[in-house]
MMTF fields as JSON, N, C-alpha, C and O atoms, coordinates in Angstrom:
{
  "mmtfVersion": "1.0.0",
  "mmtfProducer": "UNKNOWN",
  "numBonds": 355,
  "numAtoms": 356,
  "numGroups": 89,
  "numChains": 1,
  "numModels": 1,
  "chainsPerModel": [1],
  "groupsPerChain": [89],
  "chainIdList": ["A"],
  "bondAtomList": [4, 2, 8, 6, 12, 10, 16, 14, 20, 18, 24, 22, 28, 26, 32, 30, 36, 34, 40, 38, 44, 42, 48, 46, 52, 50, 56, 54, 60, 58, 64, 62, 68, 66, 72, 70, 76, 74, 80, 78, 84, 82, 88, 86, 92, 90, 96, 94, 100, 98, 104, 102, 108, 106, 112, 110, 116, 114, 120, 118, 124, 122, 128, 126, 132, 130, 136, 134, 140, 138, 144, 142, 148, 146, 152, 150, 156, 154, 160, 158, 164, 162, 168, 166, 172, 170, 176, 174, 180, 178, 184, 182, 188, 186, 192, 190, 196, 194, 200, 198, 204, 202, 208, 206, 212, 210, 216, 214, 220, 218, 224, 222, 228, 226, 232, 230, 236, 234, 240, 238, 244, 242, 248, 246, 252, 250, 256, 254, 260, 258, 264, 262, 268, 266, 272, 270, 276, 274, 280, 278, 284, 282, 288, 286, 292, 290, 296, 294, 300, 298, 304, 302, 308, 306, 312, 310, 316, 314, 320, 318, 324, 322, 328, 326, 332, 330, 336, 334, 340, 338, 344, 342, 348, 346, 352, 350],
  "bondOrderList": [1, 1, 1, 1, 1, 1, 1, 1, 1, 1, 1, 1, 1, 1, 1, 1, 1, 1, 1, 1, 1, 1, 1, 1, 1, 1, 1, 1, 1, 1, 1, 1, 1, 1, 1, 1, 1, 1, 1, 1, 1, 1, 1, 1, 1, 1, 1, 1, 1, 1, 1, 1, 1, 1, 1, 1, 1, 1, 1, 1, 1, 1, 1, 1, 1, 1, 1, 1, 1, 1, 1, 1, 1, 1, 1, 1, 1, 1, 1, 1, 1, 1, 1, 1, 1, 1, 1, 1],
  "groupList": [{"groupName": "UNK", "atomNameList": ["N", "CA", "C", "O"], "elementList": ["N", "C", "C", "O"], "formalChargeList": [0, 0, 0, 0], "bondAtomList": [1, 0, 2, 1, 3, 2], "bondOrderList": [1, 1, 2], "singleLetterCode": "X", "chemCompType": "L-PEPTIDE LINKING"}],
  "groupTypeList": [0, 0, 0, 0, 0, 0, 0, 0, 0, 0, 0, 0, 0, 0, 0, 0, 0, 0, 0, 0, 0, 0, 0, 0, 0, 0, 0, 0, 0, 0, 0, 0, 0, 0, 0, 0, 0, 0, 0, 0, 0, 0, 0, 0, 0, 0, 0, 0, 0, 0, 0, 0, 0, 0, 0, 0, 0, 0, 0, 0, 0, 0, 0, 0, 0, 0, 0, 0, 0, 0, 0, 0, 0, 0, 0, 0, 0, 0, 0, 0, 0, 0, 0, 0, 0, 0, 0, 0, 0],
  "groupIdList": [1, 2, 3, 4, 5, 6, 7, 8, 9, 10, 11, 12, 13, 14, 15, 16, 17, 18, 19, 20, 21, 22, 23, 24, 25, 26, 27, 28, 29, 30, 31, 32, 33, 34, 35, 36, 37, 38, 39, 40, 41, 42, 43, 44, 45, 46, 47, 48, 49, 50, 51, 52, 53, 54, 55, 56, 57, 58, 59, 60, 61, 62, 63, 64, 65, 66, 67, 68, 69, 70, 71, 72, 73, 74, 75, 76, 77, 78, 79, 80, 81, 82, 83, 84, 85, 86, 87, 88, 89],
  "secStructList": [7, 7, 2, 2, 2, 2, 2, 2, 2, 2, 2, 2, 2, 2, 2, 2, 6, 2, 2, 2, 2, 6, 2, 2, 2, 2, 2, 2, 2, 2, 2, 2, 2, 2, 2, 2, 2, 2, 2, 2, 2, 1, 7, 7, 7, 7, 1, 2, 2, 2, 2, 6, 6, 2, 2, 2, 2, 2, 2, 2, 2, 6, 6, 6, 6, 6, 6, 2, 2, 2, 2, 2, 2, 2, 2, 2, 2, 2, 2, 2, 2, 2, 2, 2, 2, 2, 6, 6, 7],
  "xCoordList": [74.038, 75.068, 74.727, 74.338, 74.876, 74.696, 75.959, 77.003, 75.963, 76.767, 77.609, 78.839, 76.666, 76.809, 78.117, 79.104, 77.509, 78.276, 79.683, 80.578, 79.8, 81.069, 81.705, 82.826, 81.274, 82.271, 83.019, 84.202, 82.096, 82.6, 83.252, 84.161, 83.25, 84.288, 85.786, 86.82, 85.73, 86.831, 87.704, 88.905, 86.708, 87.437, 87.963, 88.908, 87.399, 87.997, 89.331, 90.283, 89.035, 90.139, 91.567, 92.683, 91.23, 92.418, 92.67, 93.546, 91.863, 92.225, 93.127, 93.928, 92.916, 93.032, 94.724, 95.718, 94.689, 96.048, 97.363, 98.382, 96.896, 97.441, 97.446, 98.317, 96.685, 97.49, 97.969, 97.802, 98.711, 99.619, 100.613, 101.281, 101.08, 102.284, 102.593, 103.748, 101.844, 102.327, 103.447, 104.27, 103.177, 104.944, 106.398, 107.569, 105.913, 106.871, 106.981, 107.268, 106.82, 106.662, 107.255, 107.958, 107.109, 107.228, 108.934, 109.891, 109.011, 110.305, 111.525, 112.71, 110.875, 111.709, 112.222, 113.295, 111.129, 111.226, 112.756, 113.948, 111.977, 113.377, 114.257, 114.827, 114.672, 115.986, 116.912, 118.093, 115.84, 116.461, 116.995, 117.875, 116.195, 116.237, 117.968, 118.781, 118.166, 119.068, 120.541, 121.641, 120.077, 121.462, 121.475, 122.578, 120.24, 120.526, 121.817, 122.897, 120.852, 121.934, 123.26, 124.062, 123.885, 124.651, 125.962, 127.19, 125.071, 126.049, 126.175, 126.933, 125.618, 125.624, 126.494, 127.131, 126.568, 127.246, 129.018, 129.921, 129.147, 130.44, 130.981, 132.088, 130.209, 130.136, 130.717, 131.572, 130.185, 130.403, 129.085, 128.016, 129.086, 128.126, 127.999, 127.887, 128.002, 128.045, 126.618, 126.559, 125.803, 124.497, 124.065, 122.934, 125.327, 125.078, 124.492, 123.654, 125.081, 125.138, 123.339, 122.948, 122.39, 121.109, 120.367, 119.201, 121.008, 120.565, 120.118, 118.99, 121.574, 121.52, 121.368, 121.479, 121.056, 120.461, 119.013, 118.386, 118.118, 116.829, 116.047, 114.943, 117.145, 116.941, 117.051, 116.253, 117.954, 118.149, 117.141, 116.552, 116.441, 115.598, 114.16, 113.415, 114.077, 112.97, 112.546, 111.388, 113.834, 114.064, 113.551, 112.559, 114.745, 113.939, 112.149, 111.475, 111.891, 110.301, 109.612, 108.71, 109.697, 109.148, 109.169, 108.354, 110.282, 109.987, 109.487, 108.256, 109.949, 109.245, 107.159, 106.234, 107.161, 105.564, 104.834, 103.626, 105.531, 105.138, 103.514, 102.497, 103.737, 102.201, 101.162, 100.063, 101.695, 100.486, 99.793, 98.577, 100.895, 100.13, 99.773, 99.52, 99.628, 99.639, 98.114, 97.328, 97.815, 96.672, 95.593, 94.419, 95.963, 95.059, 94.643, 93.423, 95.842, 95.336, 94.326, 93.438, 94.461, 92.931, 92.282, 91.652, 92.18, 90.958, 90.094, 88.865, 91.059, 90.335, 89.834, 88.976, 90.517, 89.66, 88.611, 87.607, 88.726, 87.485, 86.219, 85.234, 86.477, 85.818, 85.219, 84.006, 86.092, 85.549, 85.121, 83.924, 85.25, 84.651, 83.225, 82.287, 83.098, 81.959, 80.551, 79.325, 81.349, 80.879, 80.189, 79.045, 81.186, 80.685, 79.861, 79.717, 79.147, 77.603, 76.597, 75.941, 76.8, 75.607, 75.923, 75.167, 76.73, 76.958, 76.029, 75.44, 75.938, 74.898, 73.248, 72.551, 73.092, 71.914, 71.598, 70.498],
  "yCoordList": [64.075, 65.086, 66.151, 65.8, 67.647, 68.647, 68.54, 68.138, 68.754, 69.095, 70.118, 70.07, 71.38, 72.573, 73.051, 73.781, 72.206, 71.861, 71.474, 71.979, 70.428, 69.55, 70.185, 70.404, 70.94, 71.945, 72.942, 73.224, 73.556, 75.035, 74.227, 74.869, 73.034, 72.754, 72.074, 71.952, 71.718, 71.52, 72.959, 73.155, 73.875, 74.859, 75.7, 76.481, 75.516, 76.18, 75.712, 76.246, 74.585, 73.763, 73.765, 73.315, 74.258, 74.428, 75.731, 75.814, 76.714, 78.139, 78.536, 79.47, 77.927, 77.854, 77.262, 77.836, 75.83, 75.22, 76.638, 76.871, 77.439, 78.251, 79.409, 80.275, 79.441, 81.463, 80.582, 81.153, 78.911, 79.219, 78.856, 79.89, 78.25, 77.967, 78.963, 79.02, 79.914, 80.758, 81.826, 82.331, 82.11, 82.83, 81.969, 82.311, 81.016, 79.775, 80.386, 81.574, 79.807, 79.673, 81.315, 81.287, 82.339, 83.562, 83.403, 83.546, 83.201, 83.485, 82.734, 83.019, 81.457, 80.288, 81.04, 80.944, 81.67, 82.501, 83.267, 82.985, 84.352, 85.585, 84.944, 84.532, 84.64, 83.518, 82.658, 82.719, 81.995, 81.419, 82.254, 81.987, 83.555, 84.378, 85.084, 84.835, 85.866, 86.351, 85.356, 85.763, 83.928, 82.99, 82.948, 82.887, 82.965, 82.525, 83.774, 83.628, 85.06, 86.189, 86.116, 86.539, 85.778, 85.644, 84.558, 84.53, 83.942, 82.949, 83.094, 82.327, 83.822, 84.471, 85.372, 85.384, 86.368, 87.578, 86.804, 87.312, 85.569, 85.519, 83.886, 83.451, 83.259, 82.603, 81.518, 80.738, 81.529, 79.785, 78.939, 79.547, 77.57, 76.907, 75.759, 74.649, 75.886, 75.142, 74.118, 73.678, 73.818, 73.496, 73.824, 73.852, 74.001, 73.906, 75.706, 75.985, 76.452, 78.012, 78.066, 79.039, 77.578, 77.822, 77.071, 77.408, 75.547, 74.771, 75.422, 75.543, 75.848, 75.788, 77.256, 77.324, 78.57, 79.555, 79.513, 80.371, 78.386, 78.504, 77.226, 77.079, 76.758, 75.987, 76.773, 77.568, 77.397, 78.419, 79.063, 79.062, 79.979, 80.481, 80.022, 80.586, 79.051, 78.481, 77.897, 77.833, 77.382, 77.533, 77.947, 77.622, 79.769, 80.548, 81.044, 81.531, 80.827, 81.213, 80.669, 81.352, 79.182, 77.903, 78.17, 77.661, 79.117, 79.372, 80.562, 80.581, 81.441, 82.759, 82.615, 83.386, 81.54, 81.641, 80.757, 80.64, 80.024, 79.077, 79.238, 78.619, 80.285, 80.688, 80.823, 80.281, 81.88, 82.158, 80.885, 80.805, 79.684, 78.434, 77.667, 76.558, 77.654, 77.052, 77.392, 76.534, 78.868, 79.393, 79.326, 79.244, 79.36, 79.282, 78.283, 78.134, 76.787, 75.558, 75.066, 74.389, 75.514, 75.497, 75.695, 75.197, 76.875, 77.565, 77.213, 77.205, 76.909, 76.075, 74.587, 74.057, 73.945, 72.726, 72.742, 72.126, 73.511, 74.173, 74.121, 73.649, 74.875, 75.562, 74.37, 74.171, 73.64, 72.418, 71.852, 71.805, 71.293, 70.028, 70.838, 70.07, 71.91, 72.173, 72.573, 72.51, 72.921, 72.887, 71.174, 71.002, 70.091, 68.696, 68.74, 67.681, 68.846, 68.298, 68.358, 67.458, 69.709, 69.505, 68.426, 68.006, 68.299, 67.227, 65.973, 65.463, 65.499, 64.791, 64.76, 63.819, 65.665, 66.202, 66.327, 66.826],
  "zCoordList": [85.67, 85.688, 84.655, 83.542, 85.026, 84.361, 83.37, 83.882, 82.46, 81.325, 81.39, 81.374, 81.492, 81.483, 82.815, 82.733, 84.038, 85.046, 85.021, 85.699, 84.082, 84.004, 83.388, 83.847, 81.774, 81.221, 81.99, 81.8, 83.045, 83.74, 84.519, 85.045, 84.898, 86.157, 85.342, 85.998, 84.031, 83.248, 82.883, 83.068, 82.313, 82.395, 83.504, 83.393, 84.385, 85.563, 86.103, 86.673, 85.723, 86.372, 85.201, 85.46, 84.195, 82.89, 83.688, 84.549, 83.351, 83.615, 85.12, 85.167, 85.909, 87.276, 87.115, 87.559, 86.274, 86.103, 85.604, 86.254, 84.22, 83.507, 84.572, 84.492, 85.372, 86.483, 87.683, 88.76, 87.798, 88.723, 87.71, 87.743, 86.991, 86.152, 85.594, 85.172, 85.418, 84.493, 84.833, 84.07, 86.718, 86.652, 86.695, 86.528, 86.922, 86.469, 84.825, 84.677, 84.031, 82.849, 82.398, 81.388, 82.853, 82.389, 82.954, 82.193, 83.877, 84.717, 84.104, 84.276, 83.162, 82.883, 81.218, 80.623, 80.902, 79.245, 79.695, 79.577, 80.249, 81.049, 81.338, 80.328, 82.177, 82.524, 80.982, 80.638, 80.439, 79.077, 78.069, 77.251, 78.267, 77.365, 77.296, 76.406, 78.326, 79.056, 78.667, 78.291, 78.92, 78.987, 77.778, 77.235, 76.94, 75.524, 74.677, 74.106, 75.054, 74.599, 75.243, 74.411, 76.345, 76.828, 76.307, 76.224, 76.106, 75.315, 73.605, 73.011, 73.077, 71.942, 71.603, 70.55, 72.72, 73.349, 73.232, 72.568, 74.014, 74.356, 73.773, 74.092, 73.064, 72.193, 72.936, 72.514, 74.079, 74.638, 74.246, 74.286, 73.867, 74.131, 75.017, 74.496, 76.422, 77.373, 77.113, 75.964, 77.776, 77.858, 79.964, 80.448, 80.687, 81.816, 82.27, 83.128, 81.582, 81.175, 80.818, 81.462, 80.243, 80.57, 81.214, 81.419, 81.815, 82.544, 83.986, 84.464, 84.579, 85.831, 86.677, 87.901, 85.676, 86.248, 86.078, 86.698, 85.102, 85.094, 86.77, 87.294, 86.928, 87.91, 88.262, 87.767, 89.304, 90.562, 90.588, 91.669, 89.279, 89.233, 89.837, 90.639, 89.297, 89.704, 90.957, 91.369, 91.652, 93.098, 93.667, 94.32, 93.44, 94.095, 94.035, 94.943, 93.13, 92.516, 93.224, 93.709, 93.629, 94.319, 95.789, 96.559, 96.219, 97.655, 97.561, 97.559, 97.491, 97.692, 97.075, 97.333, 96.388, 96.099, 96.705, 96.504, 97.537, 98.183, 98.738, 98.425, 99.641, 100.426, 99.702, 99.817, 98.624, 97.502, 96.894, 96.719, 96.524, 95.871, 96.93, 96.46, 98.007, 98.787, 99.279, 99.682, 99.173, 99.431, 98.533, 98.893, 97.413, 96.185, 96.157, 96.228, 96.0, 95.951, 96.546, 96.027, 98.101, 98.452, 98.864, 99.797, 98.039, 97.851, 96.663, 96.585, 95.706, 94.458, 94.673, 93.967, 95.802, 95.973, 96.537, 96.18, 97.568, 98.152, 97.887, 98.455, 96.61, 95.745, 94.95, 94.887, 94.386, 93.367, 94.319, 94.038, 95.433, 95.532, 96.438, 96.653, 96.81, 97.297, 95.823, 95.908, 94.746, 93.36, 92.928, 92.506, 93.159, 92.982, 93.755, 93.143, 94.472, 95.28, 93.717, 93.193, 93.31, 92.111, 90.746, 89.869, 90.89, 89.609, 89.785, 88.832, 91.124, 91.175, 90.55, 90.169, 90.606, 90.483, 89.499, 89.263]
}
């Protein structure tokens, strides 16, 4: 096994992990963010008040991106496992 190989296919596979979570992850900031001031703003402290609009949120995120991860995914497996033939080698 190439070395050199196994690194680029570890990192690819980190990097690859971090640009689909990440509009998750951005969307979940905004959303928290928003409830956080909000409840600051009007001085309730529920816990359901940033619970359950970062869910909805994410919901929605999960369908509307559906295709896109759906397409990428594999395309990146694709990709890796037509990449594993050389690891053998």
């Amino acid at each position: 096994m190439n070395p050199d190989l196994a690194i680029d296919l570890f990192k690819s596979t980190v990097v690859f992990a971090l640009y689909v979570v990440a509009p998750f992850l951005g969307l979940t900031l905004v959303v928290g963010l928003a409830a956080s001031l909000l409840q600051s703003i009007t001085s309730m402290q529920e816990q359901t008040l940033t619970f359950v609009p970062k869910l909805l949120a994410i919901s929605g995120l999960m369908l509307a991106l559906t295709p896109w991860l759906l397409r990428s995914l594999t395309e990146f497996a694709t990709a890796i496992f037509t990449r594993m033939g050389g690891l053998g080698h």
